[in-house]
N, C-alpha and C positions, 0 to 999 in steps of 0.2 A: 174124424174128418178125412173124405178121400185125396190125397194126394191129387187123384186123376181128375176129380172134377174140379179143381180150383184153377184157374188163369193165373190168380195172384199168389205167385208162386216166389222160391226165392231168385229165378231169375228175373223175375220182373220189382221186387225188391232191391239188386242190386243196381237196376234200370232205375230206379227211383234216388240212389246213393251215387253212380255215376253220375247221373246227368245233374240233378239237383247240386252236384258242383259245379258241374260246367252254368247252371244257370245264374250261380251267384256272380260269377265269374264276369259272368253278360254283364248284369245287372250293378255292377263296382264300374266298368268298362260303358255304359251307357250313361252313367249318373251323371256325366258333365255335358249330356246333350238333350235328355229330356223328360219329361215328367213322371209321375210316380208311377202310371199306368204305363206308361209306352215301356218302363224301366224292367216291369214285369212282364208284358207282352215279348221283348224280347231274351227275357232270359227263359218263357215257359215253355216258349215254340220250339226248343230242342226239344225240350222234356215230350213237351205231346207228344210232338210228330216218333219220338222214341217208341213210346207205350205203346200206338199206332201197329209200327210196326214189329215190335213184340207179339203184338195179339191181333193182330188185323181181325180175327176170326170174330174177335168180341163187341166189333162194331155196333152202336146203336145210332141209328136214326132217329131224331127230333120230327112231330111228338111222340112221347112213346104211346102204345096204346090202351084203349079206352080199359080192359080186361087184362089181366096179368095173365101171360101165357105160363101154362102150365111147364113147359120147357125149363123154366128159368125159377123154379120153383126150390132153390138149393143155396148154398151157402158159398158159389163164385163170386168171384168180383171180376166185374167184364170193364173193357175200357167202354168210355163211351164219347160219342162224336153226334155234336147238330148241326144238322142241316135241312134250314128248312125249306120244304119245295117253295118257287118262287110266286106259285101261283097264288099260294097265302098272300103272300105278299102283295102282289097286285090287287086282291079280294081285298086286301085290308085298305088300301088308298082309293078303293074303290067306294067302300063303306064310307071311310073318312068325307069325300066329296061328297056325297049323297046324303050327310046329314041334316037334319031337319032343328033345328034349333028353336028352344023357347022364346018367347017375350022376353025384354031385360030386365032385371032386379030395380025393384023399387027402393031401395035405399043405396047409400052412397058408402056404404062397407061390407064386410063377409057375412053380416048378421044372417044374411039367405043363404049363405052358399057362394059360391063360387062365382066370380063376376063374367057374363054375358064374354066382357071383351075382351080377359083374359082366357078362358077359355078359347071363344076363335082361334085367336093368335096361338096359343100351343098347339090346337089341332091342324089348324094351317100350315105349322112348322111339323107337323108328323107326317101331314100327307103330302108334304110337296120337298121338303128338303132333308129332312130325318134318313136316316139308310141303319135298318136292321142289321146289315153284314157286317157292321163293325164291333158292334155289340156282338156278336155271335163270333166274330174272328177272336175278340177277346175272352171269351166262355174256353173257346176250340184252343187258344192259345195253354192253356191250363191242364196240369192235370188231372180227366174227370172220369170220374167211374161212375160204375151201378151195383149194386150189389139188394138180391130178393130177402127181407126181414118179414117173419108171420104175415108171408104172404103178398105182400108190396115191394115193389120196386122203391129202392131207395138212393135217388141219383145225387154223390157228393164229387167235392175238389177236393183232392188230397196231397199237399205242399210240405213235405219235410223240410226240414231247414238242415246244413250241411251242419249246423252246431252238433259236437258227439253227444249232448247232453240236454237235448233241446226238451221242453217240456209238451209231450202231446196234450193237445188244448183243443175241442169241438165248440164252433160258432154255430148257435141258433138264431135264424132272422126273425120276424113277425110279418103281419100286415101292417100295410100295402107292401110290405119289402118281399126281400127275397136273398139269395144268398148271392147277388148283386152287391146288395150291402156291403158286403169283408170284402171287396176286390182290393181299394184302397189300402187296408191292414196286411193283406198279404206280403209284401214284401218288409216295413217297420215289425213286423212279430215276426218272420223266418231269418231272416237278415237284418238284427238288429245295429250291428257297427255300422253298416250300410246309410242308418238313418239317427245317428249317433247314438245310438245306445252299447250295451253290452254285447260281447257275448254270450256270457252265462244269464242272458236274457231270452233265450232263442226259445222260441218254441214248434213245434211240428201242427198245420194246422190240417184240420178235416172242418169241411164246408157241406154242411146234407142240407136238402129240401125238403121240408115237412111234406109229409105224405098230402096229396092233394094240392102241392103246390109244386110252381116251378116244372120241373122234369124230370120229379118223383112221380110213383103210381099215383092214382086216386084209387083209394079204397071203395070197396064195393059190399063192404059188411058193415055194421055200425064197432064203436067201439075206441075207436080211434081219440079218443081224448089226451090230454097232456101225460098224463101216465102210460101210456102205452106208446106213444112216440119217446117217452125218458124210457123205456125198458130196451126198445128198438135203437136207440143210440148208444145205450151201453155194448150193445151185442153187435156194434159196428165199430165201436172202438175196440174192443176183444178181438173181433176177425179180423181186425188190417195188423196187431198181435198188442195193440198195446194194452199193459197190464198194469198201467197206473196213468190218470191223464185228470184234466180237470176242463171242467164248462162252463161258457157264458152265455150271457142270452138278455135281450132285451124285447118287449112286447111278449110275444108267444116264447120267445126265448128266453124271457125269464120264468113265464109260467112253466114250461118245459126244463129249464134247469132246477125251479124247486121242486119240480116232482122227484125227478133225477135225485136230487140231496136226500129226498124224504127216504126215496129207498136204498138211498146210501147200498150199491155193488160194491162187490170188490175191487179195488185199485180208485176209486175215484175223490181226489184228494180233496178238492172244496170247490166252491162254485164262486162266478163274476157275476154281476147284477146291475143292470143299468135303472129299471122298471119295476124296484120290489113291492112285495105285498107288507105296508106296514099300515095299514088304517087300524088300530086298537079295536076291539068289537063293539064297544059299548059307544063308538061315534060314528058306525058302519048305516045304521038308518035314517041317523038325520044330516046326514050328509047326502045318502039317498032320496031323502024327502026335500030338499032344502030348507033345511028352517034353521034359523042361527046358529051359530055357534056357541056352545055352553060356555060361563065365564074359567077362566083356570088355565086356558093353553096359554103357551110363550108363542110370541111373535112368530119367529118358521113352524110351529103346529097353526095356527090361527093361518098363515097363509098357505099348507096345504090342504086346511079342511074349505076355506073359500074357494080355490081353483077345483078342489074334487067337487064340491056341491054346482058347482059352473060347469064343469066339464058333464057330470050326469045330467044336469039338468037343461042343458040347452044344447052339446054339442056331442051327446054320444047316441046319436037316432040310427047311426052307421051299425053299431054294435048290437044294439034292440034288432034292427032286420035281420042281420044275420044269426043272430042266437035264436031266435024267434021263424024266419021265414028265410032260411037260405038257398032254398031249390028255385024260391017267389024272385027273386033278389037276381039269382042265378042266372034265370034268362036275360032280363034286362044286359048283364054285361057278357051275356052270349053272343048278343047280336048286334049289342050299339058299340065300337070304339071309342063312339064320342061320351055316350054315359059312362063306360067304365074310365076313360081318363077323366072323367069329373069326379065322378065316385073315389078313383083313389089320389088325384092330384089334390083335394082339399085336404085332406088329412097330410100328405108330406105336405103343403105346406101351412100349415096351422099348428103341425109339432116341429118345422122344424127352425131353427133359433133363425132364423132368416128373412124377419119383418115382414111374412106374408111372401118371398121371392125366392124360393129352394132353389131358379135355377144357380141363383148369383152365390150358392153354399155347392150344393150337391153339384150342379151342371142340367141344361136341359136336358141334351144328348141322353145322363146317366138317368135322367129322372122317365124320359122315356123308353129307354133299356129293358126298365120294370114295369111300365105298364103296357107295352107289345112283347113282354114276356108271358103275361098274365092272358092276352088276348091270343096269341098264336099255342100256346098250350091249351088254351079256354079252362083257364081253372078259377075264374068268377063263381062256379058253384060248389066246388066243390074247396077250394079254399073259404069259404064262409060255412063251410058245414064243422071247419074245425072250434070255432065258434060255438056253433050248435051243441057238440059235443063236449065241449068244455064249460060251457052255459055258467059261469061262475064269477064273483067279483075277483076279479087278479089284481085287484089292489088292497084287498082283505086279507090281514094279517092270519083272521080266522077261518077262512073260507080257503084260504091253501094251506093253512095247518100249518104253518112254518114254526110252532112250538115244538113241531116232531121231528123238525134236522139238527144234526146232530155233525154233520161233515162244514169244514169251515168255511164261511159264507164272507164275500166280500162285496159293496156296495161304492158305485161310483154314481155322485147324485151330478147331472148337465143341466144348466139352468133353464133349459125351455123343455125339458121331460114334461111331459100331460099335467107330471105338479113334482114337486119338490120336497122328495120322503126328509123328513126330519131326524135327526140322529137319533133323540131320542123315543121315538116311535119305533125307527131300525134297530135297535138296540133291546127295545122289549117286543119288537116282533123275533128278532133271530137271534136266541141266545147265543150260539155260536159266530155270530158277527166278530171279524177280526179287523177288520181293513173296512174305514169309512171315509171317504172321500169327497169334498164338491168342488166341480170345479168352474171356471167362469165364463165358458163359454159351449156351445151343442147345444144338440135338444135330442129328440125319439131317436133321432137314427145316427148316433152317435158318431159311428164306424163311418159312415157314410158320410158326415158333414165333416167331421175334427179327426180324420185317420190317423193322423202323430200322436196325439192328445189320448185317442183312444187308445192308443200301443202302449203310450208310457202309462198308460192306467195300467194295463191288465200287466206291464212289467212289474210295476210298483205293487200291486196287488197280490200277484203268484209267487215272488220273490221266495218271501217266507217258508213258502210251501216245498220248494226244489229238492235244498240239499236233506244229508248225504244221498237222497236216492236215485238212481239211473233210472231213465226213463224209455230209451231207447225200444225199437220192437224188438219181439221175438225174431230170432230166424226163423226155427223149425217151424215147418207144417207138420200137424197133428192130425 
């Protein structure tokens, strides 16, 4: 590795260990005036504006482009910065007025889809009072880089925590997420006293965008399935130097973490699981088919083989388009804001524990964060190709091979997850399961609706894993 071509050097390192205490420091000093987010907004605006001008040189502008420049084709990590021109912006409230809306549903619940009137009213609220620059002040307020893996741009938030011994820990989002999702957790996992926990709770976090999403590249080769984004995240945990770390992942982030497990690298101590693969194989088809249940299961398998045969059978038509036609699929939320906020607001709110109203869990503000993130990147297409490529049941025990990890696997079961894995299905899908958990409240986007809840998970869950060994990075450049 040349010295000369990397940015992320150990001056900018010790940028990360300075200021990262100056931030905690905000963040102790804010907590008696305001919320979790403003708490982090102002502890990260040192930190960016720092790296900023560390590296001015490594500026990137939002969105990045369509083709990976060859330039950037190396093993740097560049800061990076969005800003998106405004004229999107306008195009986009532009769009929003101009839509053309269906007839309303003929029944009196979600059985269609999404209701006529609630829709209006959120896209009303997008085009006339919503403001992207806050959302995006809060991204900018962060520390974000880019750094080029086989080929793709790989744009993550990377948050040490002042703890000397914090555990590095990489969060995977899913769809419709994005790594929006961990804003919330960022400060409860890096500064855990902060939010009454420990300190020998701390962990250092990295926040990537699966390729094709967010304000990562989109790939331009095939290839890209959950095994090759877990081989791409090992080799961004190695480059930032850490040499032992562990992962979580819920939706694509869990399919993405059991790949990770499967090929078990070196340094990667065990995996968090919100979304595991436990359906036994021998209940994988008539669950698929819906046809009853065989007699024999206990109460919690009896109700996640009913919710999985309900959720294939009537409410996953989202996942069949994309696995099946994502280019088809792709246009549509190329060019409509208002289909892509239907498209991905039913699903946040049908996973998320929030009787049908994510905003009164999540926030509207946050819940349209992600979907004018989705729309001003335009990765409707090419986020649904990870789907394509991945074309597989990710709740099949058998179909992600989870008989062949081997690294310790821990499982935190939220009661409005898509269904509710059963211990003993988790138990003979991951021999290595250490840590089983349910607890009484979340749903899909865990991180996002319970961010304490979900801190004192993945506390409770890595504990084990810590001592004796330091985790800290490397200095040297190699």
């Amino acid at each position: 590795m040349n010295p000369e071509r990397i940015p992320y050097t150990a001056k900018l390192l010790a940028t990360h260990e300075d200021v990262s205490s100056r931030a905690r420091r905000n963040i102790l000093a804010a907590s008696a005036v305001g919320g979790t987010f403003l708490l982090l907004l102002l502890a990260a605006a040192s930190y960016a504006q720092t790296v900023r001008t560390v590296e001015a040189q490594a500026f990137v502008t939002s969105p990045l482009p369509e083709k990976q420049s060859t330039a950037t084709q190396d093993d740097s990590i560049r800061a990076f910065h969005i800003k998106v021109p405004e004229e999107q912006l306008v195009d986009l409230r532009k769009r929003i007025a101009a839509t053309r809306w269906p007839d309303k549903e003929t029944v009196n619940d979600e059985s269609q889809g999404v209701r006529l009137a609630d829709m209006q009213e959120l896209v009303r609220y997008w085009g006339t009072d919503y403001d992207w620059r806050k959302g995006e002040a809060k991204l900018n307020a962060l520390p974000e880089f880019v750094t080029t893996i086989d080929g793709v741009d790989i744009q993550f938030i990377h948050l040490p925590s002042r703890e000397p011994n914090a555990l590095p820990l990489i969060l995977t989002h899913g769809w419709p997420g994005s790594p929006l999702e961990f804003l919330k957790v960022i400060g409860p996992l890096t500064d855990p006293v902060a939010y009454g926990g420990r300190a020998q709770d701390a962990f250092d976090i990295v926040i990537p965008a699966i390729p094709g999403y967010g304000f990562s590249g989109k790939p331009t080769d095939l290839g890209w399935n959950p095994d090759r984004v877990a081989r791409a995240w090992d080799v961004l945990m190695k480059r930032l130097g850490y040499t032992r770390y562990v992962s979580q992942g819920g939706d694509h982030g869990s399919v993405i973490s059991d790949a990770l497990a499967r090929q078990a690298p070196p340094g990667l101590l065990g995996i968090h699981l919100t979304m595991p693969a436990t359906i036994p194989e021998n209940l994988v088809k008539g669950i698929n088919s819906g046809d009853p249940a065989p007699t024999g299961l206990t109460a919690q398998e009896l109700r996640a083989y009913n919710t999985l045969s309900t959720f294939f059978g009537r409410n996953a038509a989202y996942g069949a388009m994309m696995v099946t036609r994502p280019q088809t699929i792709g246009y549509d939320l190329a060019d409509s804001p208002s289909g892509l906020a239907a498209f991905t607001y039913e699903k946040i709110a049908e996973w998320s524990d929030s009787d049908g109203h994510p905003d009164r869990v999540i926030g509207r503000d946050e819940i349209l964060d992600d979907i004018t993130l989705y729309w001003l990147t335009n990765t409707g297409a090419s986020s649904s190709r990870f789907y394509w490529e991945n074309n597989n049941n990710n709740f099949s025990a058998a179909a992600q091979k989870t008989n062949q990890i081997k690294v310790p696997v821990a499982i935190t079961v939220f009661p409005h997850e898509i269904y509710r894995a059963p211990e003993s299905w988790s138990r003979q899908a991951y021999p290595s399961l250490y840590y089983f958990h349910e607890v009484t409240k979340g749903g899909h986007f865990a991180a996002w609706e319970q961010p304490q809840l979900f801190a004192e998970e993945l506390r409770a869950a890595f504990r084990s894993l810590r001592h004796p060994i330091t985790f800290r990075r490397t200095r040297r450049i190699e």
